[in-house]
C-alpha positions in Angstrom: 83.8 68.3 155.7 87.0 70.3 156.7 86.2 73.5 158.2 87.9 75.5 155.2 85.3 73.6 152.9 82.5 74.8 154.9 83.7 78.3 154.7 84.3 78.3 151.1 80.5 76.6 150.9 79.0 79.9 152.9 81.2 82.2 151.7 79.0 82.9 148.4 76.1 84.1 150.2 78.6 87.0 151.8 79.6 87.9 148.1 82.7 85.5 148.8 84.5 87.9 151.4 83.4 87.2 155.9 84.2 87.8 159.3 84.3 84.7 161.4 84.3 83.6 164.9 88.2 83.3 166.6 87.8 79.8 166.6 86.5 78.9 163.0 89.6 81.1 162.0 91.6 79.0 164.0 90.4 75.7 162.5 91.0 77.2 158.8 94.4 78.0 159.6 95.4 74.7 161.3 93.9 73.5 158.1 95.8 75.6 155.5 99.2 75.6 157.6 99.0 71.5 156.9 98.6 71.7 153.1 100.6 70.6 150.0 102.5 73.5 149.1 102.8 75.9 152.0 105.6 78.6 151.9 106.4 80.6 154.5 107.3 84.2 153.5 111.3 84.4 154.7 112.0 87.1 157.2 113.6 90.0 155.1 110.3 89.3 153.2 108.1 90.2 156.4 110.1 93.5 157.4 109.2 94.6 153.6 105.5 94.5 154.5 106.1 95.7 157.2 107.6 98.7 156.0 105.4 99.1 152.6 102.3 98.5 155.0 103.0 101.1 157.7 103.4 98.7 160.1 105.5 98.8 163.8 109.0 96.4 162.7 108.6 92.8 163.8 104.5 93.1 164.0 104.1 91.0 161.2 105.7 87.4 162.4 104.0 85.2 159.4 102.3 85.0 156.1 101.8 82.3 154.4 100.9 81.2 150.9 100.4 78.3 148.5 102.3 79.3 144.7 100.3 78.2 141.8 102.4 74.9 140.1 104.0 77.4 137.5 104.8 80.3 140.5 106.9 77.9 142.7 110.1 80.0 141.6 109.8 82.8 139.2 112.0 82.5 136.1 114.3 85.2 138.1 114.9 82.6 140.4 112.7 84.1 143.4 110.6 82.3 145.2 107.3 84.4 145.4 105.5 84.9 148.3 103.3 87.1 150.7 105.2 90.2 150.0 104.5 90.5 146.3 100.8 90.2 146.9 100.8 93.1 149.1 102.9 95.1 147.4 101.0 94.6 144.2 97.9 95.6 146.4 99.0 99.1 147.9 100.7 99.9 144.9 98.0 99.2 142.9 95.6 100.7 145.2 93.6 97.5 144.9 92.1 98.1 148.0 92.8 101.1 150.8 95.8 101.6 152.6 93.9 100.9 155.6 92.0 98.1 154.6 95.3 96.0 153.8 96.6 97.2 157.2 93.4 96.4 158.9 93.7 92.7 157.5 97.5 91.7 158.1 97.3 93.4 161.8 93.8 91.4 162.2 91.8 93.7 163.1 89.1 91.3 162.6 88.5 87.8 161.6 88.8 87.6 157.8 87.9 84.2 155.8 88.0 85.3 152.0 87.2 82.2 149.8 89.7 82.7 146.8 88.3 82.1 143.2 91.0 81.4 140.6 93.9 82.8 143.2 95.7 85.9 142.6 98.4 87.3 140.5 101.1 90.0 140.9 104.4 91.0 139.6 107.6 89.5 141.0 109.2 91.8 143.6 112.8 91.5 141.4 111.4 91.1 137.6 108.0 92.0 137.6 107.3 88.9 136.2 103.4 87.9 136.9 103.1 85.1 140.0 100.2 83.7 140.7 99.6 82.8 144.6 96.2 80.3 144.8 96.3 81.0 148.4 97.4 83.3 151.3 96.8 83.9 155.1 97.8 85.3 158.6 96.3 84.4 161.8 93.6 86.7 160.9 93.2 86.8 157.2 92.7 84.0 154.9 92.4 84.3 151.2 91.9 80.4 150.2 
């Protein structure tokens, strides 16, 4: 069983949401980094959560995600990404300020085992996307 699998399997007794050991985390993202599907959020992209998030410039060096089949590209022509999920988040206040900080700077180990994946608006159209997965080195949402 991949090591994402077993997370996803324990993950209902911690009402779907767990901090894990370093090395689990690293398994899971060596796991996720290697599926179908991965897009890395570009750059510019990165700076923008940077900036929405309250974080130092160039702190924030990846974030990848999986696009559901009919988010690839948004009908704008953007390719959706990390950034849109976060933004939607802290403008949404979906969860606190600090607890979306917390989790892109890794303040702990974060598995999160996603459910039917997550939607936001584009960034250009507002548009919904729908990302079945995201993760940093120390947050996973799969």
């Amino acid at each position: 069983m991949s090591e994402i699998e077993q997370l996803r399997n324990e993950a209902p007794a911690y009402l779907h949401k767990m901090i894990i050991p370093r090395d689990r985390m690293d398994r899971a993202v060596a796991e996720a980094n290697a599926m179908p599907g991965v897009r890395h959020t570009p750059p510019a992209d990165l700076r923008f959560i940077e900036g929405i998030a309250d974080l130092p410039y160039e702190s924030v060096t990846f974030f990848h995600c999986i696009p559901d089949a009919q988010s690839v590209v948004c009908k704008c022509g953007r390719e959706p990404n990390a950034a849109d999920i976060v933004a939607y988040a802290l403008r949404q206040n979906l969860h606190s300020r600090q607890t979306v900080r917390d989790a892109i700077i890794g303040v702990q180990c974060i598995f999160e085992a996603a459910q039917n994946g997550r939607q936001a608006p584009c960034l250009r159209c507002a548009r919904r996307i729908m990302l079945s997965g995201y993760w940093r080195q120390e947050y996973m949402y799969v």
